[in-house]
C-alpha positions as CSV (number, residue, x, y, z in Angstrom):
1,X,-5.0,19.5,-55.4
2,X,-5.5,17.6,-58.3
3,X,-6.7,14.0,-58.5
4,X,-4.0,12.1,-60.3
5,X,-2.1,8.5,-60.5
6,X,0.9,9.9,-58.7
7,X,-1.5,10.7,-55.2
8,X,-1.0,7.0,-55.2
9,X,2.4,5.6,-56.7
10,X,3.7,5.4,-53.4
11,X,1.4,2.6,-52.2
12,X,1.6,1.1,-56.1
13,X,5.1,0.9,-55.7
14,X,5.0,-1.4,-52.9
15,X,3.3,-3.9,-55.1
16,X,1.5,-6.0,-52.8
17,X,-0.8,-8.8,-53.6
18,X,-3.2,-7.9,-50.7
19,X,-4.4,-3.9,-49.1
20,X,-1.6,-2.1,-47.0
21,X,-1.0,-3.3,-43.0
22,X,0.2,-0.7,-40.8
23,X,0.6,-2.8,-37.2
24,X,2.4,-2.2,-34.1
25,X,2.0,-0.8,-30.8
26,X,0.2,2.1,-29.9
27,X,3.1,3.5,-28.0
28,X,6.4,2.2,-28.0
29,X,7.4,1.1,-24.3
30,X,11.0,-0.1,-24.3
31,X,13.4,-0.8,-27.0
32,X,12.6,-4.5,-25.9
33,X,9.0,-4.4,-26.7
34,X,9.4,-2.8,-30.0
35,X,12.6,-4.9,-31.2
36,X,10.2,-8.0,-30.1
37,X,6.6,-6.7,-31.9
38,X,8.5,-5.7,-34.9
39,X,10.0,-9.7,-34.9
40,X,6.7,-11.4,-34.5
41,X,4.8,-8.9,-37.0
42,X,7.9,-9.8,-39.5
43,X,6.0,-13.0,-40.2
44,X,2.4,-11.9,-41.0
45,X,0.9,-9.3,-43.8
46,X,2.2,-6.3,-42.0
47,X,4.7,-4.0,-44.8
48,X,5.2,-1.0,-42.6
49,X,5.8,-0.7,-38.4
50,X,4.1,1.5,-36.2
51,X,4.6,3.0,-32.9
52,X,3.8,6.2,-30.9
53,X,6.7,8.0,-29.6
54,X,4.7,11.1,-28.7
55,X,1.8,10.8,-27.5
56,X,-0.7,13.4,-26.6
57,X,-2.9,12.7,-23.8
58,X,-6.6,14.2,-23.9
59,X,-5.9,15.1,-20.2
60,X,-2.1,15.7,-18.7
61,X,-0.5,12.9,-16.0
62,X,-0.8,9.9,-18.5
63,X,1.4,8.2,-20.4
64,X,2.8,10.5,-23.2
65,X,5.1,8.7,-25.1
66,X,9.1,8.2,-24.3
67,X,10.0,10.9,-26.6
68,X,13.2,10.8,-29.1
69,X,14.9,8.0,-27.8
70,X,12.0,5.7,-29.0
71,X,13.1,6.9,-32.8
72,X,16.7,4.9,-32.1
73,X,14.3,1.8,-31.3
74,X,12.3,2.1,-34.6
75,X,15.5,2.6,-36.5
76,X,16.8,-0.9,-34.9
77,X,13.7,-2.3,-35.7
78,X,13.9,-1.4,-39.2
79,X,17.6,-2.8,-39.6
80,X,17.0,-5.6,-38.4
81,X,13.3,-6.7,-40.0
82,X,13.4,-4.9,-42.9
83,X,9.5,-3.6,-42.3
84,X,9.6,0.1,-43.1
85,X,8.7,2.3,-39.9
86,X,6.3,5.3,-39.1
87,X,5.4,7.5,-36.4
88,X,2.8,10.0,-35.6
89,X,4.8,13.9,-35.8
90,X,2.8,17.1,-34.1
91,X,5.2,19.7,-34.7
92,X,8.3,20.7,-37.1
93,X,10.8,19.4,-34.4
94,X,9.1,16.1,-34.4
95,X,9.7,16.2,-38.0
96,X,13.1,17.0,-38.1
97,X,13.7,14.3,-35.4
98,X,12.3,11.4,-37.6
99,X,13.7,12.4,-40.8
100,X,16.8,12.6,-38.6
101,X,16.1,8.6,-37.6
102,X,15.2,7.7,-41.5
103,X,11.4,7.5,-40.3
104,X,9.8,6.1,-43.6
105,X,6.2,7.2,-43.0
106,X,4.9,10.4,-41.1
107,X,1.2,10.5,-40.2
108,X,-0.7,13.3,-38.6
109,X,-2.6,12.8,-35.4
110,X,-6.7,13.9,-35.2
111,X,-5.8,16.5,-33.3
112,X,-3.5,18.1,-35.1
113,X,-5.2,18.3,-38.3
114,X,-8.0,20.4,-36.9
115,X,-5.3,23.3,-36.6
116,X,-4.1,25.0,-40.4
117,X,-1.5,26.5,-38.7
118,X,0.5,23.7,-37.1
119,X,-0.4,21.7,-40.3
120,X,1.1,24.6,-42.7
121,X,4.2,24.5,-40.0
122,X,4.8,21.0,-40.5
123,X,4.1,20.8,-44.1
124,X,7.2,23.9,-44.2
125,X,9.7,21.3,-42.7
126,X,9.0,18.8,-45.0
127,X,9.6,20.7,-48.2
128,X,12.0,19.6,-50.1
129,X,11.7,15.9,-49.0
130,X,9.7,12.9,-50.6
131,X,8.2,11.7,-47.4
132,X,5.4,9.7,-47.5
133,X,2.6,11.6,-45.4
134,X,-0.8,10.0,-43.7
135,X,-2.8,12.5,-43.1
136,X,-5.9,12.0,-40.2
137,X,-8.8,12.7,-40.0
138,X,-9.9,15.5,-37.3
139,X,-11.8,14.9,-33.9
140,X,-14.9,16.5,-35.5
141,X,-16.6,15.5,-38.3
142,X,-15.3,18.4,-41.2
143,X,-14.7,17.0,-44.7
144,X,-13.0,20.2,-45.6
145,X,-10.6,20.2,-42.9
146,X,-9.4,17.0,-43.5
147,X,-9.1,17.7,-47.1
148,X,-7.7,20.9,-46.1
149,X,-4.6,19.5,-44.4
150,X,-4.0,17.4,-47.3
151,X,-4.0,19.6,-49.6
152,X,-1.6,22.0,-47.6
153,X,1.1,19.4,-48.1
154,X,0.4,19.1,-51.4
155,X,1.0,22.6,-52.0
156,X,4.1,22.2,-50.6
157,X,5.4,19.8,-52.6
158,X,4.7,16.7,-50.9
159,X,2.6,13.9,-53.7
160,X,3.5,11.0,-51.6
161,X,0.0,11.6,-49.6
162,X,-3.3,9.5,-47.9
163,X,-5.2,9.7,-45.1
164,X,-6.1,7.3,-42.5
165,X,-9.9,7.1,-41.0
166,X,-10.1,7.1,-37.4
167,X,-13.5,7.8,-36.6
168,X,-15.2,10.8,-35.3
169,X,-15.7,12.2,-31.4
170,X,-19.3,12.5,-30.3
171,X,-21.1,12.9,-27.1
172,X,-23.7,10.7,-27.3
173,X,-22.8,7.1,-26.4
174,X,-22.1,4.7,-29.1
175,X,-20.8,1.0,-29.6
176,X,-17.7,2.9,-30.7
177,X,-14.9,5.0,-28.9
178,X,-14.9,6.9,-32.1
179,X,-18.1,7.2,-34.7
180,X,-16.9,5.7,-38.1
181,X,-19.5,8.3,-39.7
182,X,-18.8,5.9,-42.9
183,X,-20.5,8.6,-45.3
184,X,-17.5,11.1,-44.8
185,X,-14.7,9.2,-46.0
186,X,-16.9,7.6,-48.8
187,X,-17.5,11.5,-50.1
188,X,-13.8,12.1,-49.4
189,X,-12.9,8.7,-52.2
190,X,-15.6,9.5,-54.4
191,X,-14.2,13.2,-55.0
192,X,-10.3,11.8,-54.4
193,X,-10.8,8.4,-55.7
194,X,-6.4,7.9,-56.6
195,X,-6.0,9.8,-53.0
196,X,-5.1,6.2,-50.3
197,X,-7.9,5.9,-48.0
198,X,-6.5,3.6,-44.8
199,X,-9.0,2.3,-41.8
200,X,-8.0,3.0,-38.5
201,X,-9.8,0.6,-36.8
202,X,-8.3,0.2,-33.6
203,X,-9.3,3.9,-32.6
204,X,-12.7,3.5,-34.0
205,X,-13.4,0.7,-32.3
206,X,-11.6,1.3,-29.0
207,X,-11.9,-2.8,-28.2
208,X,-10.5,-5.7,-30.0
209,X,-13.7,-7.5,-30.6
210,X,-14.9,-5.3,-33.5
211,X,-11.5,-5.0,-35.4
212,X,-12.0,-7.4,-38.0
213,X,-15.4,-6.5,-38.9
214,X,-14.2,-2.4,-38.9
215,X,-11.5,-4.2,-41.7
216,X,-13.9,-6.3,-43.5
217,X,-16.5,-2.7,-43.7
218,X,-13.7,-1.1,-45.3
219,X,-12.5,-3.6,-48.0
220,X,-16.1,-3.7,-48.9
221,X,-16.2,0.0,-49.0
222,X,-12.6,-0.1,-51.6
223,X,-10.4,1.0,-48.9
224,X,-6.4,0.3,-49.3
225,X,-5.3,-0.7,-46.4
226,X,-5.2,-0.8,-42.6
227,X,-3.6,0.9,-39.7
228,X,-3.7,-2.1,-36.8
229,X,-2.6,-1.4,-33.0
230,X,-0.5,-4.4,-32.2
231,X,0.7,-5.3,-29.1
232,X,2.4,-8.8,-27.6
233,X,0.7,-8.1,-24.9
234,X,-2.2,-6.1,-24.9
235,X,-3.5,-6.4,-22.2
236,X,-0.7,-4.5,-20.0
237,X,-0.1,-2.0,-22.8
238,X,1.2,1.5,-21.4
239,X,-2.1,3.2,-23.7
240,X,-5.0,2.0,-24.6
241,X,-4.6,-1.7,-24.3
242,X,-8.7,-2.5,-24.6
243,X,-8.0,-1.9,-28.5
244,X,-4.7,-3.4,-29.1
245,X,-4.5,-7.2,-30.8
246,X,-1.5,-9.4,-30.4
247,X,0.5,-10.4,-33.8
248,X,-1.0,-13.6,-33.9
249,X,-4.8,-12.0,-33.6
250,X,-3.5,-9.9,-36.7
251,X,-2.6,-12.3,-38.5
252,X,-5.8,-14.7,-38.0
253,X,-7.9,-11.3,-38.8
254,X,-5.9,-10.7,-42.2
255,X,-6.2,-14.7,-43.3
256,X,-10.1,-14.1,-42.9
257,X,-10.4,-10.7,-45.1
258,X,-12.7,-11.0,-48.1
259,X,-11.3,-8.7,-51.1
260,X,-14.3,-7.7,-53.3
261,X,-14.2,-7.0,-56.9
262,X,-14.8,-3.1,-57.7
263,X,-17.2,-4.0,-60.2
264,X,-18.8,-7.8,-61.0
265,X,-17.8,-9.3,-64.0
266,X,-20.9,-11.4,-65.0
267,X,-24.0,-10.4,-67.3
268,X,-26.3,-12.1,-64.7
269,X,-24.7,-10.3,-61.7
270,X,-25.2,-6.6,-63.9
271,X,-28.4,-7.9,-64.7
272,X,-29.9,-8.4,-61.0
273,X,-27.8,-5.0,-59.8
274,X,-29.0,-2.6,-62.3
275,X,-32.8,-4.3,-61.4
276,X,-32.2,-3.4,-57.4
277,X,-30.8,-0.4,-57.9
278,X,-33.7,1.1,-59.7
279,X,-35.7,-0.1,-57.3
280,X,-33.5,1.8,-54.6
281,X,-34.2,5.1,-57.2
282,X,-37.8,4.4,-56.6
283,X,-37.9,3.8,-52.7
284,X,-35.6,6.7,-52.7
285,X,-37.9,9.4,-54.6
286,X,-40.6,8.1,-52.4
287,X,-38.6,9.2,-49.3
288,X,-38.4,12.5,-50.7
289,X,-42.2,12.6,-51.5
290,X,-42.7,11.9,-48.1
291,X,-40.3,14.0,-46.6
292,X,-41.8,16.9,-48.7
293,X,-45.3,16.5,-47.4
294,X,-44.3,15.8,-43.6
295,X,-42.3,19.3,-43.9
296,X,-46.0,20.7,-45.5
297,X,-47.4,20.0,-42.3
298,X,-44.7,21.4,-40.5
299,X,-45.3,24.6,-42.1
300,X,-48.8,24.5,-41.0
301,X,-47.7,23.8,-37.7
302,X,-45.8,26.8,-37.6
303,X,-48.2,29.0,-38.8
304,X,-50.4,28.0,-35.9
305,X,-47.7,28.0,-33.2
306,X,-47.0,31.9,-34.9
307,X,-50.9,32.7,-34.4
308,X,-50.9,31.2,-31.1
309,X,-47.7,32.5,-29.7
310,X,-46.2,28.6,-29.0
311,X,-42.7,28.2,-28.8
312,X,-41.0,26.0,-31.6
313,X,-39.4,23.6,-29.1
314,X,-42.0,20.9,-27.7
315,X,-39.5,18.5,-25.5
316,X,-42.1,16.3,-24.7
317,X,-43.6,15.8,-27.7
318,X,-39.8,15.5,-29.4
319,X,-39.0,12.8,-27.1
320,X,-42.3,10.8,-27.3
321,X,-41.8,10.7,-30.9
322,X,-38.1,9.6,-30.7
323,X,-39.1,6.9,-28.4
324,X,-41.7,5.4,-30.4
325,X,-39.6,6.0,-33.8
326,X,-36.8,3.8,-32.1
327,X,-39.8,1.5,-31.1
328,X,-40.9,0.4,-34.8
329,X,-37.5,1.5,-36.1
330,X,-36.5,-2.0,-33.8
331,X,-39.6,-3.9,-35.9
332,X,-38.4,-3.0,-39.3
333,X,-34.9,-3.7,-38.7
334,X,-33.4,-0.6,-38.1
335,X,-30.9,0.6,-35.5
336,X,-31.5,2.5,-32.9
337,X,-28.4,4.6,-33.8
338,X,-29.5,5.1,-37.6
339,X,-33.0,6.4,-36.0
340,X,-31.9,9.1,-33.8
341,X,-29.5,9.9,-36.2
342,X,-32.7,9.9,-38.9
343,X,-34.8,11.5,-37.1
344,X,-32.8,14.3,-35.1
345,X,-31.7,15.4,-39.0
346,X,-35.3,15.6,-39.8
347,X,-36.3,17.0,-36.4
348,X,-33.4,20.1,-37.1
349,X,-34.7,20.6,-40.5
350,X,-38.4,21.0,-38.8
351,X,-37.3,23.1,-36.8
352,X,-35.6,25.4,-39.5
353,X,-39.0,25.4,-41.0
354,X,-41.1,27.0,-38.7
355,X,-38.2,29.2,-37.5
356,X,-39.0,30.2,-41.0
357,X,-42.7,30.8,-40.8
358,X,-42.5,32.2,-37.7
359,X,-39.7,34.8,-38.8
360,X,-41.7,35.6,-41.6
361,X,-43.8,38.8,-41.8
């Protein structure tokens, strides 16, 4: 897949003077509740409609969507508001429906892009067409997948292409339903930079309270655009109604967006960020130093665990250190989820080590 202009002329083309709104409910209900969202989100910065109309369910017995006839509501919608309308598709069928209904945009679901073959399937029955296509990212956190999926629609001769950032499953508890894991789409626009990136905050966050600082993250990170679950009212939402916003919410959020300039303009401004930046350089080498020495006395460790015949694994002293990492990670301003995320990589790579010397003859 190459990285050119044209990954991107389908969102230039729409020419708008502020990044891409996708809002509108997470499922569609009744033909009611859509005609009526897609009214009220008529008059804030929202271009294109949304709404589920299959809806898989991580566990069978909930609400999964009202199926086909929901497609006649989003046509309606889009006759009578003028937004342009998308859906989410998990299969060819799905596909021929909502090319059948003039669906404008198609995006691929998280779980759906973690499977090449249903991906290849649905790329097949959109050959031929010039359907714009938002491709997920997966549950788990796989760069390669992701850019996998995209790139099998490219090869099938579908350009008009993105992907939308929904976060990342993980078992340990977070302040998120879904991680962000921020470095993975950054590595995804700095190797795709003309491929759309859109935030999907309303499954990251999985509560309303965080949305517009999910949105604000993203503009400062160069995103394009957002993908919003808006509801009129939220609260008794069929799905997920802890993350859904109401039009008016939407609109407030988008009113309080900073955009930032991709690059600053002033010889000050270059001035003070090339001086910080080498600094960063220099605190960064450092970490590296010191990285490369505590892994030294790993080694050692190892070679007396070997001689001693001590198993690599020490829980205790693993969570004693984790503890009282967490501790002054607090008292320098750090996170406790950017420590144990720190310090499990660096307890892994310890652990490599002395699997190492131990191993070794």
């Amino acid at each position: 897949m190459k990285d050119s202009k044209e990954l991107r002329s389908w969102l230039d083309g729409f020419d708008l003077d502020h990044p891409l709104v996708i809002a509108g409910p997470c499922s569609a209900e009744t033909e009611e509740q859509v005609i009526s969202i897609a009214h009220q989100l008529k008059n804030t910065d929202a271009t294109v409609f949304r709404a589920g109309i299959w809806k898989p369910r991580t566990r069978p017995g909930n609400f999964e969507g009202v199926g086909a006839i929901g497609l006649e509501w989003l046509k309606k919608a889009k006759e009578e508001t003028g937004m342009l309308t998308t859906t989410e598709v998990a299969n060819p069928n799905h596909v021929e429906l909502a090319l059948k209904y003039d669906i404008d945009i198609l995006w691929i679901g998280a779980r759906t892009t973690v499977s090449p073959f249903i991906i290849q399937e649905i790329a097949e029955a959109l050959r031929g067409t010039d359907k714009i296509v938002l491709v997920k990212n997966p549950v788990n956190p796989d760069l390669a997948l992701w850019l996998g999926a995209v790139e099998r629609f490219y090869e099938a001769g579908l350009h008009n292409l993105g992907v939308i950032h929904r976060g990342f499953s993980t078992y340990e508890k977070t302040q998120f339903r879904n991680n962000p894991e921020w470095q993975i789409p950054i590595d995804l626009q700095n190797s795709f930079p003309n491929l759309p990136l859109i935030l999907d905050p309303s499954h990251i966050a999985g509560r309303r309270d965080i949305i517009y600082d999910l949105c604000q993250t993203a503009l400062d990170l160069n995103y394009d655009g957002f993908m919003i679950e808006t509801h009129q009212d939220p609260n008794n939402a069929w799905s997920d109604p802890k993350q859904q916003i109401t039009p008016d919410n939407l609109r407030k959020i988008t009113s309080r967006l900073q955009i930032r300039d991709s690059e600053g303009k002033g010889i000050e401004y270059k001035n003070q960020i090339n001086t910080l930046r080498t600094q960063i350089d220099i605190e960064d080498n450092k970490i590296l130093e010191i990285l490369g020495k505590r892994m030294k006395v790993v080694d050692a460790i190892g070679i007396l665990k070997k001689e001693n015949n001590v198993a690599i694994l020490q829980t205790k002293r693993w969570n004693k250190i984790l503890k009282k990492m967490i501790k002054e990670g607090e008292e320098n301003n750090l996170s406790e989820e950017f420590i144990l995320r720190m310090y499990k990589a660096i307890h892994q790579e310890s652990i490599i080590h002395q699997k190492k010397v131990i191993n070794e003859d």
